[in-house]
GUMIBA-703638 format. One line per field, with one value per residue (C-alpha): residue number from 1; residue in three letters; chain; z, x, y. Coordinates in nm, 3 decimals, padded with zeros to 5 digits. Layout:
BEGIN
resi <- (NUM|...);
resn <- (ALA|...);
chain <- (A|...);
pz <- (Z|...);
px <- (X|...);
py <- (Y|...);
//
This chain:
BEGIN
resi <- (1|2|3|4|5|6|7|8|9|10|11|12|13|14|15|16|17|18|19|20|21|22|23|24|25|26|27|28|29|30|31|32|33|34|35|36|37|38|39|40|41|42|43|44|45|46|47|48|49|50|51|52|53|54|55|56|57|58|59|60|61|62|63|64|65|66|67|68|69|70|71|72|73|74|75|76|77|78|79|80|81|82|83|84|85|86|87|88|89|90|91|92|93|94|95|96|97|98|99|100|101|102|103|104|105|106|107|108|109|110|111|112|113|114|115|116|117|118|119|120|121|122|123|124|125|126|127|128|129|130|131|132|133|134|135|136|137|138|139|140|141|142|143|144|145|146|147|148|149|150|151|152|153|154|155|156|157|158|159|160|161|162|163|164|165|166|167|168|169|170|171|172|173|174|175|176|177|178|179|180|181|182|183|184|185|186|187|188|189|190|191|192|193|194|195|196|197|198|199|200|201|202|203|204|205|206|207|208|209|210|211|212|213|214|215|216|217|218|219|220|221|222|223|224|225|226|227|228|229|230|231|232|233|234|235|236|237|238|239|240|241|242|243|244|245|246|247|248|249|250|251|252|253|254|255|256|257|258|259|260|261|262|263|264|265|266|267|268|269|270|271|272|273|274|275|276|277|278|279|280|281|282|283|284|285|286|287|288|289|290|291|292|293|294|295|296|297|298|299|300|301|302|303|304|305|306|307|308|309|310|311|312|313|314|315|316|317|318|319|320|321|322|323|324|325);
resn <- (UNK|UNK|UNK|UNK|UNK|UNK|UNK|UNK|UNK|UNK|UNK|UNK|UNK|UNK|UNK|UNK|UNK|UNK|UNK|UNK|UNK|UNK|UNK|UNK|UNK|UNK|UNK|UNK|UNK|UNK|UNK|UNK|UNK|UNK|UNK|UNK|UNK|UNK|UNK|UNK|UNK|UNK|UNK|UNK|UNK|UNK|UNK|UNK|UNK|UNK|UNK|UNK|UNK|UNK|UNK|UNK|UNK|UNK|UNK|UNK|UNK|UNK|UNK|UNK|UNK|UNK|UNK|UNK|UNK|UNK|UNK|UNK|UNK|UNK|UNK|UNK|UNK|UNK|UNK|UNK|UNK|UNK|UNK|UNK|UNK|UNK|UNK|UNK|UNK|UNK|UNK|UNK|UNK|UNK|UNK|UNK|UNK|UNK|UNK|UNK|UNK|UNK|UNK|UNK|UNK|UNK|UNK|UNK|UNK|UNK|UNK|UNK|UNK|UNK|UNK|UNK|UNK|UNK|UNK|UNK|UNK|UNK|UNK|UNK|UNK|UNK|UNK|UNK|UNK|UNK|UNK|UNK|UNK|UNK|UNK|UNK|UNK|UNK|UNK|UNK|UNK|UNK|UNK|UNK|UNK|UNK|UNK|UNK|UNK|UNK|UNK|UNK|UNK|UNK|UNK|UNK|UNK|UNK|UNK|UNK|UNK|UNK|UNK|UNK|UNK|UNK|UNK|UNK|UNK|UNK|UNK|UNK|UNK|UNK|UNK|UNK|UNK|UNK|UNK|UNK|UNK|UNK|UNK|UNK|UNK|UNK|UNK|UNK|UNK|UNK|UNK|UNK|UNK|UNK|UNK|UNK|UNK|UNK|UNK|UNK|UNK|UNK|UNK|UNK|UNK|UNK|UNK|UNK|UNK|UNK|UNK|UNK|UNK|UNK|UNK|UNK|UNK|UNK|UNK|UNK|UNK|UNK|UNK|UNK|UNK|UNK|UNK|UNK|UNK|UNK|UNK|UNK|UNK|UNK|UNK|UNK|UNK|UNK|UNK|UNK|UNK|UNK|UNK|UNK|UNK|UNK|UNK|UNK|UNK|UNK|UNK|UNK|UNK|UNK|UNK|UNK|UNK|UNK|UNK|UNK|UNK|UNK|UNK|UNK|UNK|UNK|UNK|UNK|UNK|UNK|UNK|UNK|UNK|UNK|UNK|UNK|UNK|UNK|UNK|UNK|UNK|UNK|UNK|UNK|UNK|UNK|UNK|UNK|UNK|UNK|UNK|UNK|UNK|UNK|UNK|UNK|UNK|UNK|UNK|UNK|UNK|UNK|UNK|UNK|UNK|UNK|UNK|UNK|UNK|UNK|UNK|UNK|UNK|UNK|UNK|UNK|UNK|UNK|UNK|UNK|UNK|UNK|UNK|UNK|UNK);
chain <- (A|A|A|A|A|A|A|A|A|A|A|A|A|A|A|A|A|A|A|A|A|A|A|A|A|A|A|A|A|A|A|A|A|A|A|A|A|A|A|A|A|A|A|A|A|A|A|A|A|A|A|A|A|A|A|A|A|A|A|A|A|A|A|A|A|A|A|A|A|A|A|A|A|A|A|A|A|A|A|A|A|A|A|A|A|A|A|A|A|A|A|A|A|A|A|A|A|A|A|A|A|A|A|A|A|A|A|A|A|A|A|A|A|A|A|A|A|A|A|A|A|A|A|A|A|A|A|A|A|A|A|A|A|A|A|A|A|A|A|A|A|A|A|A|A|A|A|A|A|A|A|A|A|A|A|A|A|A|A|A|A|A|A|A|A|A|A|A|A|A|A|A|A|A|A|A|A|A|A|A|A|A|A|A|A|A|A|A|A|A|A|A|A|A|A|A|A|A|A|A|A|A|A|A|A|A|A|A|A|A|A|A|A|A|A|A|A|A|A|A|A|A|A|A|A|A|A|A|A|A|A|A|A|A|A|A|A|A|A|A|A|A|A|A|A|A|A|A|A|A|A|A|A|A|A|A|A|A|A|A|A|A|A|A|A|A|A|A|A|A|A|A|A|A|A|A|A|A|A|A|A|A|A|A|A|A|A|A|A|A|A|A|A|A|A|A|A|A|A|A|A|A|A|A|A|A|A|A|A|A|A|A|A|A|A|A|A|A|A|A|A|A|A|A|A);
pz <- (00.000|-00.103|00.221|00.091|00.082|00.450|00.538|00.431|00.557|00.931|00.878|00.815|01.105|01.376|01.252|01.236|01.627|01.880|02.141|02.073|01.932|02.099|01.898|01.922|01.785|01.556|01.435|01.401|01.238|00.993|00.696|00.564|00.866|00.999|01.139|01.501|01.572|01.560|01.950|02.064|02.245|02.159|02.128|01.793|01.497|01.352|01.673|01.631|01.224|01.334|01.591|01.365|01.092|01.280|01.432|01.069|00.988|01.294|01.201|00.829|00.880|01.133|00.883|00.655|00.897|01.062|01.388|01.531|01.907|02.160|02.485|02.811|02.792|03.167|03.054|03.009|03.295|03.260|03.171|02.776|02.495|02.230|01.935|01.753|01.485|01.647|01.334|01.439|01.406|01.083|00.893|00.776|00.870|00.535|00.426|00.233|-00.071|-00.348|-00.707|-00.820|-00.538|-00.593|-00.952|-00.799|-00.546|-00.784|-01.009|-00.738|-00.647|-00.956|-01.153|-00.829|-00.760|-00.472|-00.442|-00.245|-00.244|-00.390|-00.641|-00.535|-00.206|-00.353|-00.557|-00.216|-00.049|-00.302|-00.321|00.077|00.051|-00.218|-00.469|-00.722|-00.903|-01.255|-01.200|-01.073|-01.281|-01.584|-01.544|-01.586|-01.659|-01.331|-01.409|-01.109|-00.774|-00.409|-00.206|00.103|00.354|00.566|00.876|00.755|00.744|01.156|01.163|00.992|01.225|01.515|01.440|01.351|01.696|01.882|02.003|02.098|01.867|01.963|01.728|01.653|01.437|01.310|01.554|01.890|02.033|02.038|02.182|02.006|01.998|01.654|01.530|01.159|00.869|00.534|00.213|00.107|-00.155|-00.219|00.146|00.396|00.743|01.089|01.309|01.670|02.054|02.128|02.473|02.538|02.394|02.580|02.236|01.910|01.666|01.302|01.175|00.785|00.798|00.532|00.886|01.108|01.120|01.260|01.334|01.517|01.834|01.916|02.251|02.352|02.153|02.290|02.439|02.427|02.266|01.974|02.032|01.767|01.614|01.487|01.280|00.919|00.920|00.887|00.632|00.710|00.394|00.515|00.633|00.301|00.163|00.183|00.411|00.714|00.932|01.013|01.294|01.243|01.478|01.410|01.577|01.547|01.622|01.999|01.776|01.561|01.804|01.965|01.621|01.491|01.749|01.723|01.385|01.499|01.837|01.845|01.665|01.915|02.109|02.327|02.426|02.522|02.513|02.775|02.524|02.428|02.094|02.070|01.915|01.757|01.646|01.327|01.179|00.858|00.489|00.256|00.279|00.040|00.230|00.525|00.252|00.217|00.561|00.677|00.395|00.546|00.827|00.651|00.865|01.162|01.150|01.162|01.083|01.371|01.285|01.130|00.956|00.620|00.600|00.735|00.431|00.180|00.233|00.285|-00.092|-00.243|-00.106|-00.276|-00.621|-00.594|-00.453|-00.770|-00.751|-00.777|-01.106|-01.214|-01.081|-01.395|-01.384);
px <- (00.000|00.117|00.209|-00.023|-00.310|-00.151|-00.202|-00.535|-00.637|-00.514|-00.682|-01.024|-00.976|-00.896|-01.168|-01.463|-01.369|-01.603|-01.343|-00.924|-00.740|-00.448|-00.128|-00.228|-00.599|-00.461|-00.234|-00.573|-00.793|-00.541|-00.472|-00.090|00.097|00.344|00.147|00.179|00.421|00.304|00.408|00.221|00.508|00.532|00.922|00.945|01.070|00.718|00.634|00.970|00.868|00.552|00.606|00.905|00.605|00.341|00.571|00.650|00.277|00.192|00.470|00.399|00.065|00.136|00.372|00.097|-00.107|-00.393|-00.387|-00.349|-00.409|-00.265|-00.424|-00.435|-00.711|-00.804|-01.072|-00.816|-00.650|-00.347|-00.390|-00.254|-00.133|-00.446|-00.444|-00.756|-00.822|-01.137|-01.316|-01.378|-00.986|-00.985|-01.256|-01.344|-01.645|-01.865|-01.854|-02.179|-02.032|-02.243|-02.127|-02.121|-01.869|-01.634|-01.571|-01.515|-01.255|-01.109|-01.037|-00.889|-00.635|-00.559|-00.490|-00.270|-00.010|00.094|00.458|00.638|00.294|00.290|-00.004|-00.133|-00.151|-00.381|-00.586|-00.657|-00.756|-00.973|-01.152|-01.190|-01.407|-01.675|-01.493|-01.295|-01.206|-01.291|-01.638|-01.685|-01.466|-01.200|-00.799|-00.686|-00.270|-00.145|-00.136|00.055|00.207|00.183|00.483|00.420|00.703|00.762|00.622|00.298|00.113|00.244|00.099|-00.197|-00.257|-00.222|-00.474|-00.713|-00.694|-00.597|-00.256|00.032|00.269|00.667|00.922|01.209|01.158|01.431|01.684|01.448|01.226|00.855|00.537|00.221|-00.150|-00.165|-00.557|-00.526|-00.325|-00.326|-00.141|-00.051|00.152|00.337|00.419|00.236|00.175|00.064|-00.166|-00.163|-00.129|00.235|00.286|00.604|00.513|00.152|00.001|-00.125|00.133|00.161|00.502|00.599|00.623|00.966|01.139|01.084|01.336|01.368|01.006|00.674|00.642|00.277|00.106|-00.187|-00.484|-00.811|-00.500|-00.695|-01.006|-00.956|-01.135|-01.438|-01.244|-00.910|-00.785|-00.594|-00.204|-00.060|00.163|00.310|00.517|00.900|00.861|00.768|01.118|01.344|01.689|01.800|01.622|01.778|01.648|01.549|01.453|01.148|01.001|00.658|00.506|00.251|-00.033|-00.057|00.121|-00.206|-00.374|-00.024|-00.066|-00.473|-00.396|-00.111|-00.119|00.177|00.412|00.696|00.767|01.084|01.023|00.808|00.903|00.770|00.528|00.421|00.601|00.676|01.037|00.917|01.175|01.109|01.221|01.325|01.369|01.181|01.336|01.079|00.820|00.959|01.024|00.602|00.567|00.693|00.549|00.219|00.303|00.521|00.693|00.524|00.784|01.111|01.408|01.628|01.862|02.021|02.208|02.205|01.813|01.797|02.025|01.795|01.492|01.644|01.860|01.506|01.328|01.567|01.501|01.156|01.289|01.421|01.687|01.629|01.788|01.531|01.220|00.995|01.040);
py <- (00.000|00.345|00.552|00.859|00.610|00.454|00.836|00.940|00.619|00.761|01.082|00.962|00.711|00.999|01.203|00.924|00.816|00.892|00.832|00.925|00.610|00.469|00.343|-00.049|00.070|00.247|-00.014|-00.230|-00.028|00.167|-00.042|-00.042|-00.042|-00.325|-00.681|-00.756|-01.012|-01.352|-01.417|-01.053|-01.009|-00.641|-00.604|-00.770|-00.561|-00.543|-00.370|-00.139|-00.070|-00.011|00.315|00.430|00.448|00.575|00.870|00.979|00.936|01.239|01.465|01.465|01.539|01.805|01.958|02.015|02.186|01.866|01.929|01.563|01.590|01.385|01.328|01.099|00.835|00.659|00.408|00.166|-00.059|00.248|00.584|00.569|00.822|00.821|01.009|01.244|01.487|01.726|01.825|02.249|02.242|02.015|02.171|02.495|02.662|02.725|03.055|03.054|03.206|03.198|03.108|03.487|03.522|03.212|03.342|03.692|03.523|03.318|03.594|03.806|03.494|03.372|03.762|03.898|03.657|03.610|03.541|03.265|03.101|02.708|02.754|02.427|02.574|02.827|02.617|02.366|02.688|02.792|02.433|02.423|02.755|02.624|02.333|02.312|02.672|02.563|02.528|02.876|03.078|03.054|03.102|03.394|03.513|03.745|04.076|04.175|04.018|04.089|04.013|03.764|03.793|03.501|03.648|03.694|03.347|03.332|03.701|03.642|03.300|03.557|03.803|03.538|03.403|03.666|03.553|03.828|03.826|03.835|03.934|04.152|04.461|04.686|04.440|04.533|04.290|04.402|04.238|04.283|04.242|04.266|04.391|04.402|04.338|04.544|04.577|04.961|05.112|04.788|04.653|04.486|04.624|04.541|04.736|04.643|04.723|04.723|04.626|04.771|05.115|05.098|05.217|05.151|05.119|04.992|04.761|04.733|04.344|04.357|04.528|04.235|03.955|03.631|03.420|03.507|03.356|03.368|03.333|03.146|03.179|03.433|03.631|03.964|04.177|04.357|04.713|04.771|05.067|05.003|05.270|05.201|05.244|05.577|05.647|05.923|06.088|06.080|05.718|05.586|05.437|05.138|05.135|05.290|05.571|05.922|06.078|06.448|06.714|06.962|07.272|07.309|07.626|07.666|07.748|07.453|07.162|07.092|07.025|06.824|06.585|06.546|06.436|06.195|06.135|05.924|06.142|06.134|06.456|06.534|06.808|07.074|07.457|07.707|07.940|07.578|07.458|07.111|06.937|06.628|06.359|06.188|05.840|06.018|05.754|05.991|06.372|06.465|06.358|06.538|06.839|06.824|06.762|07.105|07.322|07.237|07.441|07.724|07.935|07.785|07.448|07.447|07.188|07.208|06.891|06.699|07.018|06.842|06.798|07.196|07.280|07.134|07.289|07.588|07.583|07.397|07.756|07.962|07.812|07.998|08.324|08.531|08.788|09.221|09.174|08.869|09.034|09.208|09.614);
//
């Protein structure tokens, strides 16, 4: 017997009991797996083939995501290991989608690409929300592709079930309840409750490194408003941060941070004027940032960024000798 058909066979075996199988029961009632020896003795190598197979049985099925659980049974003569699938952790939940929506999925999934993702992985998805994808819709060539970074199945898993996320981002460890993912401008990001900040906070998944460790599941309540990430014009770029230093004026600071309350201030002047310090990537964002405010902002460091905006002004300002008589 093949061992995929030895496999299914074990699937549909822990899922059909009523009660969790042990090893010998399973060894019984699964077909394909090593006789007992003739003597019952149980230290034969039959017996020996027989665990050896059955433990490589568990963990390839685990790999591929069925939850096999193992529990203590006591209705024997001595408590025993027993083995069981429970179906609300096996099965998806139907979705009701009707045909109209399928086709509209399947479009979606097959068109953007998602890359790093086995497309047989997709296709199985697709069939476990409402059969198989060529009844609902036609194939269609991608027209684009979505990056998947390798965090974001674990992060995805953790949202869904409400686990707190642990993981290092930008080389610091950070603990998360993460509320929402979301896909903007090309990158994937992460809206949550960071725990060691005591605030919302949003993460560009492509700056994390290392895996998710993820707490136990119902690990918190998400709050029935989260807001979408903020993209906020000078962070939008790839490589390191500079930090830059900027005044903003007493009369607009209170409205600055009602609009981004997590802008990060260091200090606070006497007539009221707040020094914010910025995680600077894009200096023309923070070049539109500041003309918002006009002469009501000011770069106070680093000297380089001050410099800029202060040569890109003087492009507009003409000379006496350039100005129309």
């Amino acid at each position: 017997m093949a061992r995929v058909e030895r496999l299914l066979n074990l699937v549909a075996a822990l899922i059909d009991t009523s009660t969790p199988l042990t090893a010998e029961q399973i060894r019984v009632r699964v077909p394909g797996y090593p006789e007992p020896d003739a003597a019952g003795s149980g230290s034969g190598r039959s017996d020996s083939a027989f665990h050896r197979a059955f433990e490589r049985d568990k963990e390839s099925l685990r790999e591929v995501g069925i939850p096999i659980e193992t529990l203590e049974v006591h209705h024997l003569e001595q408590p025993r290991a027993a083995y069981t699938i429970i179906r609300d952790t096996y099965e998806l939940p139907d979705p009701g989608l009707n045909t109209d929506e399928l086709a509209a999925l399947h479009l979606a999934a097959t068109m953007i690409q998602a890359e790093g993702l086995d497309p047989d992985d997709l296709e199985e998805g697709l069939r476990r929300l409402g059969g198989l994808t060529s009844e609902v819709a036609p194939s269609a060539a991608p027209v684009g592709a979505v990056p998947m970074p390798p965090q974001l199945l674990s992060l995805f898993a953790c949202t869904l079930e409400r686990r707190v996320a642990s993981f290092d981002y930008e080389s610091k460890p950070r603990e998360v309840q993460p509320y929402r993912l979301e896909y903007r401008r090309g990158h994937w990001y992460m809206t949550g409750y960071d725990l060691d900040r005591e605030a919302q906070r949003s993460f560009r998944l492509d700056r994390l490194t290392g895996v998710v460790t993820a707490g136990e599941p119902e690990g918190f309540v998400v709050p029935q408003s989260v807001e979408e990430v903020l993209l906020r014009p000078w962070e939008i770029g790839d490589g390191p941060s500079t930090a830059a230093r900027v005044l903003i004026d007493a009369e607009l600071a209170s409205a600055v941070m009602a609009e981004d309350p997590e802008l990060r201030v260091i200090e606070t002047r006497q007539d009221g004027s707040l020094v914010l310090e910025l995680d600077v990537r894009n200096p023309g964002g923070l070049r539109s940032f500041m003309m918002n405010f006009l002469d009501r902002a000011e770069i106070l460091s680093p000297e380089e960024y001050r410099s800029e905006i202060v040569l890109w002004l003087s492009n507009f300002v003409s000379s006496p000798a350039e100005r129309p008589a």
